[in-house]
KEMIVO-444991 format. One line per 3 residues: for each residue x, y, z of C-alpha. Coordinates in steps of 0.02 Angstrom, whole numbers, padded with zeros to 5 digits. Layout:
// KEMIVO-444991
X/Y/Z ~ ...
// end
This chain:
// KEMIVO-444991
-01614/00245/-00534 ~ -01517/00262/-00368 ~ -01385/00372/-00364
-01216/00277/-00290 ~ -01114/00359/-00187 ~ -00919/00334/-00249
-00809/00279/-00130 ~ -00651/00403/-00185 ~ -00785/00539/-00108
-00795/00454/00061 ~ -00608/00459/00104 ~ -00499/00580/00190
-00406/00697/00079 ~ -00260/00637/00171 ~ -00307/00442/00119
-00316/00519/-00064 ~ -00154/00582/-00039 ~ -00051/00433/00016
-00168/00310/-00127 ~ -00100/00437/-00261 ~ 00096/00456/-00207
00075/00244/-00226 ~ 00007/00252/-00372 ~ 00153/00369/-00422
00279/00267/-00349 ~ 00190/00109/-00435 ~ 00230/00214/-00592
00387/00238/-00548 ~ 00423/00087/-00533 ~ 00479/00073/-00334
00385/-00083/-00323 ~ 00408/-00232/-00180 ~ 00344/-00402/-00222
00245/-00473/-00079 ~ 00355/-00622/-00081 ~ 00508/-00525/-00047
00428/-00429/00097 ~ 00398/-00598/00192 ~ 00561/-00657/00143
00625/-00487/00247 ~ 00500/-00517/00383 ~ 00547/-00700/00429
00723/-00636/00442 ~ 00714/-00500/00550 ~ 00604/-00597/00656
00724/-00755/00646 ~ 00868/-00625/00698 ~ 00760/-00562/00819
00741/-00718/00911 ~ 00917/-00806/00902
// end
């Protein structure tokens, strides 16, 4: 049997670092939907343009 590498060992310990403080927030609670981050994003950009 091959021995597979995992992935969590191929990343930066800085990468590690900002995947678990999401995973805290996440926890936490201090979510954003994706739908309300567009909503933002169209706008500022709609603002940005007038």
């Amino acid at each position: 049997m091959d021995e597979k590498n995992d992935w969590w060992d191929e990343i930066s310990d800085e990468q590690k670092e900002a995947i678990d403080k999401a995973l805290t927030e996440a926890e936490e609670g201090k979510l954003r939907s994706h739908e309300s981050v567009i909503k933002e994003l169209l706008e500022r950009l709609k603002n940005k343009s007038s």
